[in-house]
MDAnalysis code that builds the backbone (N, CA, C; Angstrom):
import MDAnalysis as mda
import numpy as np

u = mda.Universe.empty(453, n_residues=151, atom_resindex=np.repeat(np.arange(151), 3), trajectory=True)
u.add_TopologyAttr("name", ["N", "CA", "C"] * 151)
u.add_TopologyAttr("resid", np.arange(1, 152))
u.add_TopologyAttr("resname", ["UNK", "UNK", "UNK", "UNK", "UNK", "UNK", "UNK", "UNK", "UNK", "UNK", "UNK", "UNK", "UNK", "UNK", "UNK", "UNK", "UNK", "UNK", "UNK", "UNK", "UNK", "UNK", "UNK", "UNK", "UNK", "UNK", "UNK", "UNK", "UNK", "UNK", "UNK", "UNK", "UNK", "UNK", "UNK", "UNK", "UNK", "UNK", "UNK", "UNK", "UNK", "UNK", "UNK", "UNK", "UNK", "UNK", "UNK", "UNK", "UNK", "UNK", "UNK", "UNK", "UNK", "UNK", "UNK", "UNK", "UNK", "UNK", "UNK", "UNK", "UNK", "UNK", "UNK", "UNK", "UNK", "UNK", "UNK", "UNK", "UNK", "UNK", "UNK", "UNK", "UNK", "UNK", "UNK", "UNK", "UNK", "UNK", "UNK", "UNK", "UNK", "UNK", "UNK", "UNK", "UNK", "UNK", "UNK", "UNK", "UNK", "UNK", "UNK", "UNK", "UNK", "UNK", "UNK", "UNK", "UNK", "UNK", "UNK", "UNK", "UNK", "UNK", "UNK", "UNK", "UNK", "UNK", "UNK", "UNK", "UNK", "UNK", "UNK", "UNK", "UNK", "UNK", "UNK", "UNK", "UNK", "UNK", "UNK", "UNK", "UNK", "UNK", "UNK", "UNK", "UNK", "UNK", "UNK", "UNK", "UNK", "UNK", "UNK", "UNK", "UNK", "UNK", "UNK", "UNK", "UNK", "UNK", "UNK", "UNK", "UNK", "UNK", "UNK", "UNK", "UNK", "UNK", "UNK", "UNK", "UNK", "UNK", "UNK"])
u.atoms.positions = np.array([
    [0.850, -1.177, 0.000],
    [0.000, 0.000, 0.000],
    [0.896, 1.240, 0.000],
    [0.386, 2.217, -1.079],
    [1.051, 3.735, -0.927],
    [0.318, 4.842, -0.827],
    [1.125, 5.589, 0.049],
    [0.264, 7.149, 0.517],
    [0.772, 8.052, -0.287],
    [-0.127, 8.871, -0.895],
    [0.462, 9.584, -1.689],
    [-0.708, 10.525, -1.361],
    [-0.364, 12.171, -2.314],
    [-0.903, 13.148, -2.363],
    [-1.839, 12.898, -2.916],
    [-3.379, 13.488, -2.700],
    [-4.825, 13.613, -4.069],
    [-3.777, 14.353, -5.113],
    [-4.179, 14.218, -5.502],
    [-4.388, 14.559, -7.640],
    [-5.750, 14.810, -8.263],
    [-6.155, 15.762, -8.999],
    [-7.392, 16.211, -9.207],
    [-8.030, 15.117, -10.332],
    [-7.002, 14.119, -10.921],
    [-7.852, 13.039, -11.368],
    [-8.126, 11.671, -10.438],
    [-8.124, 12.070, -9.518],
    [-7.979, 11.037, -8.616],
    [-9.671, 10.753, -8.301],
    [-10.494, 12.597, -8.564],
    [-11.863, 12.593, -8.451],
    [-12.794, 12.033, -8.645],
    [-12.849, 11.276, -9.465],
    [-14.274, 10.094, -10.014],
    [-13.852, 8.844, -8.962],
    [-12.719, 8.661, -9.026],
    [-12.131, 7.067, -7.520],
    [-12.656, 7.518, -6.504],
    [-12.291, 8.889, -5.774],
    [-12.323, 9.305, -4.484],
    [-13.859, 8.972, -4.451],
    [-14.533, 10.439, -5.319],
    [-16.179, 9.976, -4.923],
    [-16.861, 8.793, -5.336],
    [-16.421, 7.843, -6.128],
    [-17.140, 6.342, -6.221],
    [-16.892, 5.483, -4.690],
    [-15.576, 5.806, -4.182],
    [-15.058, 5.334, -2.704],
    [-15.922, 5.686, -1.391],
    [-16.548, 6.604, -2.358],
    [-17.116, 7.659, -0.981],
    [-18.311, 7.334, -0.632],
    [-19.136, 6.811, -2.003],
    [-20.445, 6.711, -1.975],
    [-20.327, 5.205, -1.891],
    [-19.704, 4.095, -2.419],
    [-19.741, 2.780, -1.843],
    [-19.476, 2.149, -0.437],
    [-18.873, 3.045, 0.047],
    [-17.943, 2.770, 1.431],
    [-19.208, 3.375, 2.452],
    [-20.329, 4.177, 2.372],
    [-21.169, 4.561, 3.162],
    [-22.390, 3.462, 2.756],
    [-22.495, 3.021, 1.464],
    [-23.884, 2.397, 1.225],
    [-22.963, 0.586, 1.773],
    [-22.205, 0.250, 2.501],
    [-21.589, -0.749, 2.405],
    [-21.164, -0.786, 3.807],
    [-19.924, -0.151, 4.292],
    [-19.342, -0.367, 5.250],
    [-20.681, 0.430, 6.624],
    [-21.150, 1.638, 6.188],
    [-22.126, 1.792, 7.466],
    [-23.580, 1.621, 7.386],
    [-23.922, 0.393, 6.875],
    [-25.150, 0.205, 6.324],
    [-25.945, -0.528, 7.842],
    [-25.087, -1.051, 8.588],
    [-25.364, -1.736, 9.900],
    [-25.470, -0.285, 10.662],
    [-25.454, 0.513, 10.576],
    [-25.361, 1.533, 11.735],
    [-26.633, 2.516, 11.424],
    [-26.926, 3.127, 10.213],
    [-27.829, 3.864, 9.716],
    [-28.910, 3.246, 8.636],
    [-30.098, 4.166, 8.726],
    [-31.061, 3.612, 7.944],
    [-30.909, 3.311, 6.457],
    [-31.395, 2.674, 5.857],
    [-31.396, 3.180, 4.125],
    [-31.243, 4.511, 4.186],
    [-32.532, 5.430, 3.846],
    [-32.599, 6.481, 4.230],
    [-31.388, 7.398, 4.031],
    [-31.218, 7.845, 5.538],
    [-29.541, 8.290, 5.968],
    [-28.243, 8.038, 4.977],
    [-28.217, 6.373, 4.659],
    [-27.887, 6.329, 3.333],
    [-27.418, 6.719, 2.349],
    [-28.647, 6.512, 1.739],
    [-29.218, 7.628, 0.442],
    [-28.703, 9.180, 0.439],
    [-28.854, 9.497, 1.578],
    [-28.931, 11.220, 1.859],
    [-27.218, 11.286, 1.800],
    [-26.762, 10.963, 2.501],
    [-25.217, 10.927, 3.049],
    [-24.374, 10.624, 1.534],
    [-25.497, 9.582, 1.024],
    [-23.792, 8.976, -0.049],
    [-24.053, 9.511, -1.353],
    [-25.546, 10.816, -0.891],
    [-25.626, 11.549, -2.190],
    [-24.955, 12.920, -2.571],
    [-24.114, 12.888, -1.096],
    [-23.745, 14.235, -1.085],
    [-21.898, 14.201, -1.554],
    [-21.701, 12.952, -2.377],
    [-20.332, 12.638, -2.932],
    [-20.215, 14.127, -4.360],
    [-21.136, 14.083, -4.795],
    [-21.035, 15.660, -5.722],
    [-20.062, 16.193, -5.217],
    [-20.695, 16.547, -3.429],
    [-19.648, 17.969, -3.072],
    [-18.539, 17.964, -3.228],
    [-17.990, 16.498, -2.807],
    [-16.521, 16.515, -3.176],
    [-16.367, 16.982, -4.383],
    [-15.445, 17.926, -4.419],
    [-14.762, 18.615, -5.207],
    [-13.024, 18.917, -5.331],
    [-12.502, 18.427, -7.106],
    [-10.456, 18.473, -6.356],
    [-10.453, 20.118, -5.787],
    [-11.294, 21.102, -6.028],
    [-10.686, 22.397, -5.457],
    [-10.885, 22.365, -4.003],
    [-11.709, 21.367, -3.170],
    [-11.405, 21.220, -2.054],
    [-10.316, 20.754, -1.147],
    [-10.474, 19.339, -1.834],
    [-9.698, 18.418, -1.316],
    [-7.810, 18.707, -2.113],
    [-7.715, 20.019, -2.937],
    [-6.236, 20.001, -2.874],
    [-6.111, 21.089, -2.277],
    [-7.030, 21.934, -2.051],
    [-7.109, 23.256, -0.611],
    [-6.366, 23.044, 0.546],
    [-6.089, 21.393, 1.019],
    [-5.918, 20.886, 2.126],
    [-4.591, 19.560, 2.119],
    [-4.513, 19.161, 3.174],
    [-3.749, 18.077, 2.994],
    [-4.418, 16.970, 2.734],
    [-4.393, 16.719, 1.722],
    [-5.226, 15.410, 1.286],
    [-4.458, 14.278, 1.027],
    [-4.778, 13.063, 1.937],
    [-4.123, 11.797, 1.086],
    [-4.870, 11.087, 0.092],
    [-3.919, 10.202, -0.337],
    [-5.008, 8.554, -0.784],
    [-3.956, 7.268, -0.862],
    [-4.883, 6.294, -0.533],
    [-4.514, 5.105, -0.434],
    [-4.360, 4.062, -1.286],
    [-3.318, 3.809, -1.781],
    [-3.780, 3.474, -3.450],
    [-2.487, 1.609, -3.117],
    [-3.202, 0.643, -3.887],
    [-2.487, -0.457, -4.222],
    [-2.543, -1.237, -6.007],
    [-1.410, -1.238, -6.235],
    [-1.205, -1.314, -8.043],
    [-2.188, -0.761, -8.491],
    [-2.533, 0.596, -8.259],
    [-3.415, 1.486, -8.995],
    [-4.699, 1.172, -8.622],
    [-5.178, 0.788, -7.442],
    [-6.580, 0.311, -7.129],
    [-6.588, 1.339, -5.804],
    [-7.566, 2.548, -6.024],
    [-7.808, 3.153, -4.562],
    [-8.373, 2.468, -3.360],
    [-7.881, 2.949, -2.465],
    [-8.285, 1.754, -1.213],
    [-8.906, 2.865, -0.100],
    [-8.784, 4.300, 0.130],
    [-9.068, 5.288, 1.105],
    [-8.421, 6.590, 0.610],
    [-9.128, 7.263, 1.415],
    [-8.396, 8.835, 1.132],
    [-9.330, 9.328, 2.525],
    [-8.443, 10.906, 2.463],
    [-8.839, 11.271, 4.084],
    [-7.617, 12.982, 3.875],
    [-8.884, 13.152, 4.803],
    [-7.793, 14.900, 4.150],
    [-7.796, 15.812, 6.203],
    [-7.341, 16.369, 5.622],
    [-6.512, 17.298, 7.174],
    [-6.515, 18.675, 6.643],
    [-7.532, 19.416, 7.550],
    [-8.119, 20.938, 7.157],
    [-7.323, 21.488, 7.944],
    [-7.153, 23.133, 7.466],
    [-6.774, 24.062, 8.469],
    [-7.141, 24.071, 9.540],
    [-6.373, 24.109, 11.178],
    [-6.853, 24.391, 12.256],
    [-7.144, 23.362, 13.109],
    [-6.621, 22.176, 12.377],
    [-6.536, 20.671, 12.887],
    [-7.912, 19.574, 13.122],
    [-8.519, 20.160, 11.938],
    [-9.700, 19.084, 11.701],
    [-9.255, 18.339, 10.239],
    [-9.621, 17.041, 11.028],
    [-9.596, 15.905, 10.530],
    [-11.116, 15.754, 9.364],
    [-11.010, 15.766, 8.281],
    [-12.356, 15.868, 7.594],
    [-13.213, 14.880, 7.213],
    [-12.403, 14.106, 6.265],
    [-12.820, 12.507, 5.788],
    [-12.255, 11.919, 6.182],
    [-12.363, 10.389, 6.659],
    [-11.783, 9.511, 6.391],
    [-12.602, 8.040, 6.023],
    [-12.245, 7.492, 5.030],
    [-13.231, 6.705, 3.845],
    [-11.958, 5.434, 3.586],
    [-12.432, 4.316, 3.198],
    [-11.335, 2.958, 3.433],
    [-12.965, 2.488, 2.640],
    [-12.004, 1.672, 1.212],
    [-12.995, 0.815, 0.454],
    [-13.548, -0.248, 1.762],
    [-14.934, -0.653, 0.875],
    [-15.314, -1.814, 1.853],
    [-14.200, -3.218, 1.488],
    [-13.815, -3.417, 0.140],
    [-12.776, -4.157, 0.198],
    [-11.888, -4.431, 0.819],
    [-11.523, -2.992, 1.661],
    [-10.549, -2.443, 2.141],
    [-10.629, -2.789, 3.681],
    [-11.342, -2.925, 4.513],
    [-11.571, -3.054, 5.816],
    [-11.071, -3.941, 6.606],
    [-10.474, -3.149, 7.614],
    [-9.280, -4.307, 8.526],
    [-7.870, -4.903, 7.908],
    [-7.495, -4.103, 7.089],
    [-6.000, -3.873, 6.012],
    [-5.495, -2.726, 6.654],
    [-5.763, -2.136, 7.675],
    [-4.994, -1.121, 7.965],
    [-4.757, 0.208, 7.353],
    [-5.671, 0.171, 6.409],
    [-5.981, 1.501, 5.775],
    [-6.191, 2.918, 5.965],
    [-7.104, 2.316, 7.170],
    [-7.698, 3.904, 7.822],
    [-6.566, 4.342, 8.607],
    [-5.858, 3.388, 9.574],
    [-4.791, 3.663, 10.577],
    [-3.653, 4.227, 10.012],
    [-3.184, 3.670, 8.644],
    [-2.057, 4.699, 7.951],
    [-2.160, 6.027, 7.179],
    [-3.797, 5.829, 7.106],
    [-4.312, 7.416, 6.540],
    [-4.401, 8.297, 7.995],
    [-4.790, 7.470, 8.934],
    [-5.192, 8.759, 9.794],
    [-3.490, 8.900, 10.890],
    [-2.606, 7.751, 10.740],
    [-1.260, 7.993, 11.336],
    [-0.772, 9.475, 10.737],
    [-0.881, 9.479, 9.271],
    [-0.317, 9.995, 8.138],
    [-0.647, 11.520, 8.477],
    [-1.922, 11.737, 8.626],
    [-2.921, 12.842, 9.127],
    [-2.268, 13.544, 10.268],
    [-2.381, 12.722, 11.236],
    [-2.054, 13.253, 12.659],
    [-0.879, 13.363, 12.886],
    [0.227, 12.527, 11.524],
    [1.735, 13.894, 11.633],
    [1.636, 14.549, 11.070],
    [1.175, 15.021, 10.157],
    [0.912, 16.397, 9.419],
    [1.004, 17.453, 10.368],
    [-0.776, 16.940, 11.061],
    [-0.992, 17.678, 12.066],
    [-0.409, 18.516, 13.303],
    [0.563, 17.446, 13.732],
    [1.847, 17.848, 14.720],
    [2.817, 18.842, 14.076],
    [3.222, 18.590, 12.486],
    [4.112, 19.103, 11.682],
    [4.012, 20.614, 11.342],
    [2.712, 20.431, 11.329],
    [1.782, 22.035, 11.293],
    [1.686, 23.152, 12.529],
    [2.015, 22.111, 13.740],
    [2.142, 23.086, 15.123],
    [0.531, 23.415, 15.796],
    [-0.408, 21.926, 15.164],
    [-1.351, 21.601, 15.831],
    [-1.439, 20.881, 17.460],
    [-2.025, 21.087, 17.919],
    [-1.762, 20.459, 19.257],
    [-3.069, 19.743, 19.694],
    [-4.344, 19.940, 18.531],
    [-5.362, 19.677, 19.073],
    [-6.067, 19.165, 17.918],
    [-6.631, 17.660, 17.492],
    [-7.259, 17.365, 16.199],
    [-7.930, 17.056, 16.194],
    [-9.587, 17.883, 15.766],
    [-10.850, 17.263, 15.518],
    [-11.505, 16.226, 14.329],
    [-12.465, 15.914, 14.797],
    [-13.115, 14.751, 13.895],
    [-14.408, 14.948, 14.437],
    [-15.658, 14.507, 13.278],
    [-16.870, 14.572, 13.713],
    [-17.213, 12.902, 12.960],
    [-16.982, 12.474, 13.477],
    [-17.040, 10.708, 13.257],
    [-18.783, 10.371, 13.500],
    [-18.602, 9.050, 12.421],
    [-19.581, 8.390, 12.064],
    [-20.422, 7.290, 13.355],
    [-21.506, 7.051, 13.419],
    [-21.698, 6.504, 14.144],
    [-20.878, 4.262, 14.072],
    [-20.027, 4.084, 12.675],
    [-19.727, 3.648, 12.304],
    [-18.236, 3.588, 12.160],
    [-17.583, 5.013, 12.736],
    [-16.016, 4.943, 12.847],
    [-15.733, 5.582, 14.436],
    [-16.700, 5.981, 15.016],
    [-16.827, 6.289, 16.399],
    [-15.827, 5.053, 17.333],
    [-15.666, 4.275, 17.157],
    [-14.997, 3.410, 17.834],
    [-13.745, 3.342, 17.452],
    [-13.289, 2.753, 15.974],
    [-12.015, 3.504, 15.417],
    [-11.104, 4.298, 16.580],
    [-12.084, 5.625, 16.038],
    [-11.373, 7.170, 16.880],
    [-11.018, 6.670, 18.218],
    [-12.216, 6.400, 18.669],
    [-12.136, 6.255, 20.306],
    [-10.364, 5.092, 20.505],
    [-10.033, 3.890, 19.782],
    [-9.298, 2.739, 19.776],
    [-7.852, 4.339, 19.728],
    [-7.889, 5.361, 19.057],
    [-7.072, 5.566, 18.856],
    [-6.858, 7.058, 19.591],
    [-7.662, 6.921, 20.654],
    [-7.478, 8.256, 22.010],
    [-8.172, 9.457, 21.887],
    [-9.337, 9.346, 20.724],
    [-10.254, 10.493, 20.804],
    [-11.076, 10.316, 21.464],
    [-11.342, 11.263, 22.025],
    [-12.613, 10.911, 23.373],
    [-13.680, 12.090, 22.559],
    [-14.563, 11.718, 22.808],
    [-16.355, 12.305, 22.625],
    [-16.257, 13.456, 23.540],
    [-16.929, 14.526, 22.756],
    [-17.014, 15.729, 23.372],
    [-18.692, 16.091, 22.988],
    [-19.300, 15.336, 22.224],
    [-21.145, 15.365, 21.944],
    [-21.269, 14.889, 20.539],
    [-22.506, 14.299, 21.118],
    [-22.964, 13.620, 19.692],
    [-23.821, 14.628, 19.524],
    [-23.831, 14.696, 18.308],
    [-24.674, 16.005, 17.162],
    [-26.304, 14.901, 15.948],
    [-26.875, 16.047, 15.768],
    [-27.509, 15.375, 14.143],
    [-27.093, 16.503, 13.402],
    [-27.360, 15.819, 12.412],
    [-26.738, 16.702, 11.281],
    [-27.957, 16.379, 9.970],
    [-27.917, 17.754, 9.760],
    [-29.359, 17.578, 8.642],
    [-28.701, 17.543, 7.442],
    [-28.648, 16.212, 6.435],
    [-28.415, 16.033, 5.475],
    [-29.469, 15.635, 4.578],
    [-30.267, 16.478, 3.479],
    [-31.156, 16.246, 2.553],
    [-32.382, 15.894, 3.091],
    [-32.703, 16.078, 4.252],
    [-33.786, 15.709, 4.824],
    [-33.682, 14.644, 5.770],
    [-32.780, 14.221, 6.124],
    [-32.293, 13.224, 7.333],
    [-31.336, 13.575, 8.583],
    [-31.758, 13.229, 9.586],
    [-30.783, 13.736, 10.778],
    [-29.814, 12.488, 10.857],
    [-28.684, 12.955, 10.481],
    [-27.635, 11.655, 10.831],
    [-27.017, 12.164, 12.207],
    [-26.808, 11.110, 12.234],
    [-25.697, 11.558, 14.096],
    [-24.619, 10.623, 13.599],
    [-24.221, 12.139, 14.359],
    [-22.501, 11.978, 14.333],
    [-21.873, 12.318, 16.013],
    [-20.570, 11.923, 15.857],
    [-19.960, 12.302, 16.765],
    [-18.976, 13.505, 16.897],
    [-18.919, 14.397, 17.795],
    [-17.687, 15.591, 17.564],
    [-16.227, 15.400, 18.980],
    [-15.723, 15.009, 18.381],
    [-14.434, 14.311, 18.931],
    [-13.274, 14.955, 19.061],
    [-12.568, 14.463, 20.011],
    [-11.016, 15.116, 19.585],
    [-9.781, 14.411, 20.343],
    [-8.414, 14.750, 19.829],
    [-7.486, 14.076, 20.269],
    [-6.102, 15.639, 20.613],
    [-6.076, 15.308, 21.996],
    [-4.695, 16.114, 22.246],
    [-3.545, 15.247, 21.307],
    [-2.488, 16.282, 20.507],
    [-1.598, 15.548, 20.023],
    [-0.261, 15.828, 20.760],
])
């Protein structure tokens, strides 16, 4: 597996990753529904976002496996791991990858608003819960978590 920078053709992988990995990997946690709403909002992704920022991706002999990006001010934004992908260690070298950035940057403090589906993840890796939220997406309240990790 290699970490490398997004690339603005990287865009049609990232959001096909984005929208399979929610209708797949958190399908046990949220309704259809929620779903639908959540894995319709892969549009937004946009490369003028995601190269705005520190963006990775996770790529093996040219097969994307995750991507996950690190905003100004030490929020943690995405983090997405094919369902293929799950329990390969994917997320842990995207979000290792992340959280030196983060340090590198002269962050001391890194948020995440995690899934009710990567909430444990975070937690395995010293973010503690500071409130669970809903979040109105297209007509659905998803809950999420708003988290954080001293670095």
């Amino acid at each position: 597996m290699e970490l490398r920078r997004f690339e603005a053709g990287d865009l049609p992988a990232v959001r096909e990753l984005f929208r399979h990995s929610i209708q797949t990997v958190c399908r046990g946690d949220y309704t259809p529904a929620e779903l639908s709403a959540w894995a319709g909002r892969a549009g937004n992704i946009t490369a003028e976002r995601l190269l705005a920022c520190y963006t990775l991706v996770a790529e093996e002999e040219g097969h994307l496996l995750g991507f996950s990006n690190l905003e100004p001010g030490g929020h943690l934004d995405c983090l997405y791991t094919a369902a293929e992908s799950q329990r390969r260690g994917v997320a842990a070298a995207l979000c290792d990858a992340l959280e030196a950035e983060a340090r590198r940057q002269g962050e001391k403090l890194l948020r995440v608003e995690a899934s009710r589906t990567a909430r444990g993840f975070f937690e395995r890796r010293g973010y503690q819960v500071q409130a669970a939220q809903l979040v109105p997406v297209d007509g659905e309240q998803l809950e999420n978590f708003r988290m954080q990790k001293l670095l």
